[in-house]
N, C-alpha and C positions, 0 to 999 in steps of 0.2 A: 564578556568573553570575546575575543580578536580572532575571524577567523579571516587566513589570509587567502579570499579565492580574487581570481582573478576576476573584474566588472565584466569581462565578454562573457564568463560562463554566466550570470545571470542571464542576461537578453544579448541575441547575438544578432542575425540577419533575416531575414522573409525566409531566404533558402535552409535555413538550418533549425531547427526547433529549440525553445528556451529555455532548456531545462537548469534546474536544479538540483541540489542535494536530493530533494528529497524523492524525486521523481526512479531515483536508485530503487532507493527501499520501497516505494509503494508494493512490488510485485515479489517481497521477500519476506516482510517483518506483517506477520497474521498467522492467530490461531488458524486450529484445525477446524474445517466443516467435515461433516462426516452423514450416517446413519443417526436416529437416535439415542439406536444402544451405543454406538461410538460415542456422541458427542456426552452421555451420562457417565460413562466412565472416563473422563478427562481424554479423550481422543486417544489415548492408550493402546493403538489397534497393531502394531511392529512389530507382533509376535504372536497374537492370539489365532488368525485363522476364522475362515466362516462367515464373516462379514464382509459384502460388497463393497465397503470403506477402504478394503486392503489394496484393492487397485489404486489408490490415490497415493497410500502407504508404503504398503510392502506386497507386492502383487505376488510373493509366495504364499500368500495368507488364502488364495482362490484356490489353490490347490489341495483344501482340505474338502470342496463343496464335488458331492458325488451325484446331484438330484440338480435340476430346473430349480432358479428362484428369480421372481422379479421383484422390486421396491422400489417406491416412491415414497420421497422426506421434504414435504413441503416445512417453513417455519416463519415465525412472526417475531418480532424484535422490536424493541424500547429501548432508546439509548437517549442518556441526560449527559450531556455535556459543562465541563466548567473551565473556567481559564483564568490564572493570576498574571495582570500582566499588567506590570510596574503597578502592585500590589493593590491593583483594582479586580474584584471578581467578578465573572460575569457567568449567565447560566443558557444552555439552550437546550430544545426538547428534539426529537426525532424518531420515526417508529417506519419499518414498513415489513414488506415480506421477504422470503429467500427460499432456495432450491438447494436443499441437500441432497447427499446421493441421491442417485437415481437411476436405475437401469436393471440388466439382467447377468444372470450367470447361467452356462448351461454347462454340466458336468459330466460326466459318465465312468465308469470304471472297466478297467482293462479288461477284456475278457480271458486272454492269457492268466495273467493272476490278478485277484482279485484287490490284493493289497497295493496295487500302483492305482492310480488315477489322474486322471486331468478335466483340467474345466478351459472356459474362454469368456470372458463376458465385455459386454460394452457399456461403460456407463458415462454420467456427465454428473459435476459435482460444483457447487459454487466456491471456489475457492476461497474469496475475497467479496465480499460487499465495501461496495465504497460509500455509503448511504451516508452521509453525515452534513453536518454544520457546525462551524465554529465561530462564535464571535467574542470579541475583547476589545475594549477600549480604556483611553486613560489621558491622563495629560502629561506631556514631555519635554522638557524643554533642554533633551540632551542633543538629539538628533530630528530629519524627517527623511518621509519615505521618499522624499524628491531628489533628496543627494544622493543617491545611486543614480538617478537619471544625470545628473551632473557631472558624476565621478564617468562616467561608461561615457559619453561626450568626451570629457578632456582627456579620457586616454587613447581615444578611437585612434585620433589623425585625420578624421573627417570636417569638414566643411560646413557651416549649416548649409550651403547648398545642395552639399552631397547627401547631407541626410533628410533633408525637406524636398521630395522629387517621388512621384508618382512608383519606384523601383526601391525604394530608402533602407540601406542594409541597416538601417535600427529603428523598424517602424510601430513598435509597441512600447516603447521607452523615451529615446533623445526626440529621436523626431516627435511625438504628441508633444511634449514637454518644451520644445523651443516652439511649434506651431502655437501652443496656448501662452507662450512668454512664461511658464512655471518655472523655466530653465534660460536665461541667456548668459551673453558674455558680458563683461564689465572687466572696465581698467581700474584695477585697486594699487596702490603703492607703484604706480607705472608699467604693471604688468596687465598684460591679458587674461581675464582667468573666466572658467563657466563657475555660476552663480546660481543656485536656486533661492526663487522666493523668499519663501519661509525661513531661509536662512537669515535674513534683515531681523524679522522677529528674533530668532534661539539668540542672535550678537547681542540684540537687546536686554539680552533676560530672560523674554518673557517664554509663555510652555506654549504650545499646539495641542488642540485637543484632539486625539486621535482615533479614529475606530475603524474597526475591520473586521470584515464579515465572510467568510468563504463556504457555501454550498458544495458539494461533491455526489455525485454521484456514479453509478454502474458499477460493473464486478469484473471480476474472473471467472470464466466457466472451461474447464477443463472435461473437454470431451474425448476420453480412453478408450483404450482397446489393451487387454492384459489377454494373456496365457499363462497358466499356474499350471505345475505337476507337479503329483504326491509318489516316491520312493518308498515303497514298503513300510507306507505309514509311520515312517522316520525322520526323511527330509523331506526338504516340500523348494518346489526354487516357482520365479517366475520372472516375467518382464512385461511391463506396462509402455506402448508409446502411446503419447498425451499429444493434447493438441488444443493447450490455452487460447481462448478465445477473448480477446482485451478489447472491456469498454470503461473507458472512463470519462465524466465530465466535470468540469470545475469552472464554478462562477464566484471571484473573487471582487469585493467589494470594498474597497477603501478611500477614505478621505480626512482631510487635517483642516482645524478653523482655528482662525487668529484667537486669542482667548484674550486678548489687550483689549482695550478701549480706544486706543491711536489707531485713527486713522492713515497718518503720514509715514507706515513701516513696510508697504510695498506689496503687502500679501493679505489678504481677507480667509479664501477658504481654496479647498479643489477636493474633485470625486474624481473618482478613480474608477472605473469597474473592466475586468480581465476576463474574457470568458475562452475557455480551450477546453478542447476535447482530441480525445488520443480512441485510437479504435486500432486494432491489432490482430496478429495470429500468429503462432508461434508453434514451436515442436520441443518436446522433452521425453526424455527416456527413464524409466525410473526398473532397477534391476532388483532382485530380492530372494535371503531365504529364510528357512526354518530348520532349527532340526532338534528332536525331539531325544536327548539322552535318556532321558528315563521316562515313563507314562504320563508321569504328571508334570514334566517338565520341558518347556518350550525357550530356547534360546530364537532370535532373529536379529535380521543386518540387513538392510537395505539402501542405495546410490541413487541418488535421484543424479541424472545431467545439470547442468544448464538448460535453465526452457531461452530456446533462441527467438526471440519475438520481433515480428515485422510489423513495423507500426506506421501511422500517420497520426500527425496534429493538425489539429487546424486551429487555429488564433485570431482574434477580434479583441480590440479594446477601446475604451473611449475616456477621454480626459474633459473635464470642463473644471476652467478656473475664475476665481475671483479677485482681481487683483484691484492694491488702492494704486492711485494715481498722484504725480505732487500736487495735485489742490487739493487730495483730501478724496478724491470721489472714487466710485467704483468702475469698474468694466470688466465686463465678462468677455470667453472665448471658448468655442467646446470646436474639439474633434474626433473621426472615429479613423480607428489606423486603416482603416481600409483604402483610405488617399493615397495611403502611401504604402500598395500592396496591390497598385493596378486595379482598387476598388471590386475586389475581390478576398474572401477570408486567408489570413495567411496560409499556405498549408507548406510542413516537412514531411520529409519520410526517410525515417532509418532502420536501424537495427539496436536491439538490446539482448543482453544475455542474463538473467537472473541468476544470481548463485546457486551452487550447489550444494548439497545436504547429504548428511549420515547418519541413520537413525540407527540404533543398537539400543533390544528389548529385549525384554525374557516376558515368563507368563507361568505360574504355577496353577497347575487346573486342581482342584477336588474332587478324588473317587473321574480321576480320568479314564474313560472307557470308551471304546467305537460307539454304544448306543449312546446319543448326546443326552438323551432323556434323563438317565443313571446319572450325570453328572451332577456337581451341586455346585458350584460357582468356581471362581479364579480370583487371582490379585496378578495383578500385570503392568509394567513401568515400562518408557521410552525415553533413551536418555535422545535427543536431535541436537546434533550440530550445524550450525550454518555459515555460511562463509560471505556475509553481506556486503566484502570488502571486493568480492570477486565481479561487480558487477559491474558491465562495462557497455559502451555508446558507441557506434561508431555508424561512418556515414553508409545510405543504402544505394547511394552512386555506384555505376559502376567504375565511373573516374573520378572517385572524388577530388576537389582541389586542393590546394595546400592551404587554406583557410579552414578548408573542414575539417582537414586532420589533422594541424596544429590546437583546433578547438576542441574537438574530440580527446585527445592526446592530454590536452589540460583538464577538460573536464573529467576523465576518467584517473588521472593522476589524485585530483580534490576528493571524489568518490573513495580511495582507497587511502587518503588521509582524515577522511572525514568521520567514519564505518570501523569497525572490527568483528571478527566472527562472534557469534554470541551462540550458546547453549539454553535449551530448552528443553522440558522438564514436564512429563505425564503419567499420572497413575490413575490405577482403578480399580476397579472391582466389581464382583454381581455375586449374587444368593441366588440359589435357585429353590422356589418352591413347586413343587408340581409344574403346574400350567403357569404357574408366576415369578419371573423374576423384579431384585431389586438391586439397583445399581447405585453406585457415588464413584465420585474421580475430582481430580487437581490436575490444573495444568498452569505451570510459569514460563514464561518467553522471558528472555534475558534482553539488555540492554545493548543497542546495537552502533552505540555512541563512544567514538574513542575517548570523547570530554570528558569528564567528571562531572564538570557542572552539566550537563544534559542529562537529566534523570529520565530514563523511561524503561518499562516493563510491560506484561499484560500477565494476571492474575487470573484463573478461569475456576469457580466450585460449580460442580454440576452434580445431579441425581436424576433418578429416574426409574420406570418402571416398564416391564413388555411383558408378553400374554404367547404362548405359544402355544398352539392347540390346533391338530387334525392339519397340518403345511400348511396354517394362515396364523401372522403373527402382527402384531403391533407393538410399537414400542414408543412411550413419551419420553421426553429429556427437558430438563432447563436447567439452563448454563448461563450462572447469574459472571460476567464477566468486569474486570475493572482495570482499566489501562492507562496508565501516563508515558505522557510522551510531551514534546516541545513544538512550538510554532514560532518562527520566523517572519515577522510582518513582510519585513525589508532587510536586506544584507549591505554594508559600510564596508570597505579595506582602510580607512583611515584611523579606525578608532575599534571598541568593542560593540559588539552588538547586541541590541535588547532583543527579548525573546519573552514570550510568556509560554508558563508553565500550564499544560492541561492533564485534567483530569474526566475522563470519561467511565460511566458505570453502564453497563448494557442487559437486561434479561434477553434471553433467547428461548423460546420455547419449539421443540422439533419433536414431530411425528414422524415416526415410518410407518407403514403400511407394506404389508406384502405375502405373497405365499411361495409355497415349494409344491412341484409338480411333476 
């Protein structure tokens, strides 16, 4: 599949950060964290009320809570990884911990009439864990990951002098890549042209053996402040401002080996390794209500903003190649782009907007009545829309140059050719026994790839049980999760692009803990 971006949106300059496609979606495309009893009923919470989850939600949901409550939802997670990539499987393991909701609510009832109320709470919730590893390898003898450095060379306009110099507006790319010789110029048929290495080998025939490794880590933590009011125990409205807190790290690893026996084809092997880290903070608004037609029936609607998030990257990478020589022999070369970044980590800093979202729920309760205790369960769905195409780059100058906003300008163009909104999809439910409830829920996230050929989703079964007795309550969940999605080793404009298909399966097991007071 041919995707037409332009070589500067992969790797651009020191001053402007590298992004990618995918770097859009990271802060868009993720189930829900929640509570417990949230994440056992498929994150289902856009209508229901009662649940400190609802500030992340639908922050009309607090304005059911008349009494003091605090919770804490620590959880642990196992996620196995797979990848078919040009029809090699490979498998990887990973486990660690997370922060679900967490925080307080404090509520009180009018003293005018008894039937209005309002609460206010402040909590912090892990949006996003970025805990993962992917690895895939295979042998190729269609393309390598070097001709992107080649391709972004001969379309620059640059010089190898201009790009080899202590300041070098392409110093994680052109620049390593002509400094190691992985990448030069050569006269073929009377013309000038850039050349990679391993290119001599694919003319040959022969395949590169390829693999690639990528680490990631940190999260989203979304630290809130909501106000909920309840109307005559009818309607219920509220408003949450957020305040995403962005870490993320990523340590990418790749390298390509002659797989021939000829020594006389100009290229042996080269490693690769990229490491960047993005640290951020951001602001979003999320509006919401409720209203209750009948006893046992709850309608909701909730507007999340745009979270507008102020970020920095910082970037390192390092090249070492092996190339044959014409007698036959070898010679190595390694650099780290820090030469050519004033021997300092690169660092940008911009601006990003995540899309915004529309959830519409409803919620039928059982034998609904003020004393919650009387109650005996619900069934409750979320239809979520998301608009991943909305999501947009631009520079955090306050003058930016006409480089940055030509670049910006393209890359936010590809993002919106690249994306389409996608719909998601949660349901659930709880029994109530006495002191015991038991919960099950579904959740689907929809595909946020205009391709066809890019298949991805994320599938969520979860169940669960809580204990409620004398304002102290617990509650377990596991939310057995399974998601595909695509990886991009390296992006080509001259041809289509390989990709390998992954497959991730995750457990998640979440505790709350808490009481009312």
């Amino acid at each position: 599949m041919r995707y037409p971006i332009v070589c500067m949106l992969l790797f651009f300059s020191a001053t402007i950060s590298a992004q990618v496609p995918e770097d859009a979606i990271r802060y868009s495309w993720y189930n829900q964290f929640g509570t417990a009893r949230n994440m056992a009923i498929g994150g289902a919470a856009g209508s229901l009320g009662g649940d400190i989850t609802s500030v992340f939600v639908n922050p009309a949901g607090i304005g059911f809570y008349k009494t003091t409550e605090f919770v804490i939802t620590p959880s642990v997670f196992n996620t196995k990884s797979g990848a078919d990539y040009r029809n090699v499987n490979t498998r990887e393991k990973r486990g660690g911990f997370g922060l679900g909701t967490t925080g307080m609510v404090w509520g009180s009832v009018s003293r005018r009439n008894p039937q209005n109320s309002s609460a206010f709470s402040i909590a912090i919730n892990e949006v996003a864990n970025f805990n993962n590893k992917t690895g895939y390898g295979a042998l190729n003898n269609y393309s390598s990951f070097s001709e992107q450095f080649a391709e972004e060379f001969a379309r620059s306009g640059y010089s190898i002098n201009d790009v080899l110099n202590s300041n070098s507006p392409l110093p994680y790319t052109a620049a390593v890549g002509l400094y190691t010789y992985l990448i030069d110029t050569v006269t073929q048929d009377g013309n000038l042209i850039v050349k990679a290495a391993p290119e001599y080998l694919l003319d040959s025939g022969y395949a590169l053996k390829q693999q690639y490794t990528h680490s990631t880590g940190g999260g989203i933590y979304d630290l809130s402040f909501a106000y909920g009011a309840n109307i005559k125990d009818k309607l219920y409205w509220g408003i949450t401002v957020g305040i995403p807190l962005i870490f993320y790290r990523s340590n990418m690893q790749y390298s390509e080996e002659d797989t021939s026996s000829n020594a006389f084809n100009h290229f042996k092997s080269f490693s690769y390794n990229d490491r960047f880290s993005t640290n951020g903070i951001g602001l979003n608004i999320k509006l919401g209500a409720i209203y209750k037609p009948m006893e046992h029936l709850r309608i909701g609607l909730a507007v999340h903003t745009p979270s507008y998030l102020f970020l920095t990257d910082t970037h390192t990478a390092e090249l070492g190649t092996v190339l044959e020589t014409p007698s036959g022999q070898t010679e190595s070369f390694q650099v780290n782009s820090e030469i050519f970044t004033n021997n300092q980590e690169g660092e940008a800093k911009y601006t990003q907007s995540a899309p915004w979202k529309v959830i519409l729920s409803g919620a039928f309760v059982f034998r609904e009545v003020e004393n919650v205790r009387k109650q005996r369960g619900f069934i409750t769905a979320d239809i979520e829309y998301v608009r991943h195409t909305a999501s947009r780059f631009s520079s955090d100058n306050e003058a930016p140059t006409a480089d940055e906003k030509a670049y910006y300008k393209s890359l936010n163009n590809v993002i919106k050719n690249y994306y389409k909104g996608a719909f998601n999809f949660r349901v659930g439910g709880e029994m109530k026994f006495n002191t015991i409830m038991a919960r099950l829920g579904f959740g689907f996230y929809g595909n946020p790839y205009k391709d066809a050929a890019l298949k991805a989703s994320q599938v969520l079964l979860s169940g669960g049980l809580g204990y409620r007795n004398k304002g102290y309550f617990v509650d377990l969940a596991y939310v057995h999760r399974v998601k595909k999605d695509v990886s991009f080793p390296y992006r080509l404009e001259d041809r289509a692009n390989t990709f390998a298909s992954l497959k991730q399966t995750s457990g998640n097991v979440v505790v709350t803990v808490g009481m009312k007071f």
